[in-house]
C-alpha positions in Angstrom: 5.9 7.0 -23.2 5.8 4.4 -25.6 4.0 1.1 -25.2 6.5 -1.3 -24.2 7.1 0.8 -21.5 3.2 1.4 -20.9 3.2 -2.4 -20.7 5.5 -3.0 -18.3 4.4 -0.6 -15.8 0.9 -2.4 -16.2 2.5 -6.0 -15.4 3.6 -4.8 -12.3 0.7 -3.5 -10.7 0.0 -6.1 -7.4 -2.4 -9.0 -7.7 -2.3 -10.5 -4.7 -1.6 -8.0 -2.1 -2.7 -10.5 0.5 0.5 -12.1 0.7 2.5 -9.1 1.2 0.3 -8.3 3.9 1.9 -9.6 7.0 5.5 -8.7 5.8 4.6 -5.2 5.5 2.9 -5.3 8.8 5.6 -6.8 10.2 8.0 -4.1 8.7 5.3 -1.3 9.8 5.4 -2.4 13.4 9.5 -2.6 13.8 9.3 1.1 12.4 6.6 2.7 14.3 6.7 0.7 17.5 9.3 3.3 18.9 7.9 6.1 18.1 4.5 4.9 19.5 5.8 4.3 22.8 7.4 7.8 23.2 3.7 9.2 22.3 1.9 7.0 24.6 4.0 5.4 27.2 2.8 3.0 29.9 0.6 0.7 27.5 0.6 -2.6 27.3 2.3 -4.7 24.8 -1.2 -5.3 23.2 -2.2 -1.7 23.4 0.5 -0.9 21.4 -0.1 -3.4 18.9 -4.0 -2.3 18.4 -2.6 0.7 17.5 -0.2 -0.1 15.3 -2.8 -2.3 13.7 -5.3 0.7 13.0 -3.0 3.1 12.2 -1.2 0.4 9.8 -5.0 -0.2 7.7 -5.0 3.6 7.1 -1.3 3.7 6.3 -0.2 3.9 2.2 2.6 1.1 3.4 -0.1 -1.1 3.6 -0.6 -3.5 0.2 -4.3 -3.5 0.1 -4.2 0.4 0.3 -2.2 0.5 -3.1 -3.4 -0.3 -6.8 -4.3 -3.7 -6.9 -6.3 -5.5 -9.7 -7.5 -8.9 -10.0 -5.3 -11.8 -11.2 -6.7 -12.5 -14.3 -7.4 -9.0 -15.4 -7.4 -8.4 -19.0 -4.6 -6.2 -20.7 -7.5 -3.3 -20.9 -8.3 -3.5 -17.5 -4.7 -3.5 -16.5 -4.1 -0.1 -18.8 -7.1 1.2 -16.9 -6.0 0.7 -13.8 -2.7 2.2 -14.4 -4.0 5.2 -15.9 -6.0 5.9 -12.9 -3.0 5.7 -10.3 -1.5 8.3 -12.7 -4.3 10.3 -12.8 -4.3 10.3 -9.2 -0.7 10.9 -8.6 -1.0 14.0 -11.0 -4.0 15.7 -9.1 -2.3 15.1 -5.8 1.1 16.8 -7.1 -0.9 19.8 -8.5 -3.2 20.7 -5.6 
């Protein structure tokens, strides 16, 4: 890899995951809200939408489970950050 593309891959690592939180919540619940009511049928509405709510905080769709770092990170920290996720990603892939 050379650094530009290091770089760029850096940038994009989420600052503020709080505002893609309700989104993806929102996304998560259209998705899973079938398949939840097939496995536990006869809830109510709000039932349903505890659940989805703790299985959603464990869930890797969720923004504050993924890489985040704080907005005014330094390019270092960034690189760090990054490195980590790989580092990560590799040790899942090979276990």
């Amino acid at each position: 890899m050379d650094k530009a593309s290091v770089g760029q891959q850096a940038a994009g690592i989420e600052r503020h995951p709080e505002r893609r939180f309700k989104a993806a919540f929102e996304a998560y619940k259209e998705r899973e809200l079938p398949n939840l009511k097939e496995e536990h049928p006869g809830l109510r509405l709000q039932q349903y939408q505890d659940l989805l709510h703790k299985q959603f905080q464990k869930s890797p769709d969720n923004p504050f489970n993924q890489v985040t770092i704080a907005y005014d990170a330094t390019k270092d920290e960034k690189l760090q950050s990054l490195k980590e996720k790989q580092d990560a990603v590799q040790k899942r892939l090979r276990a």
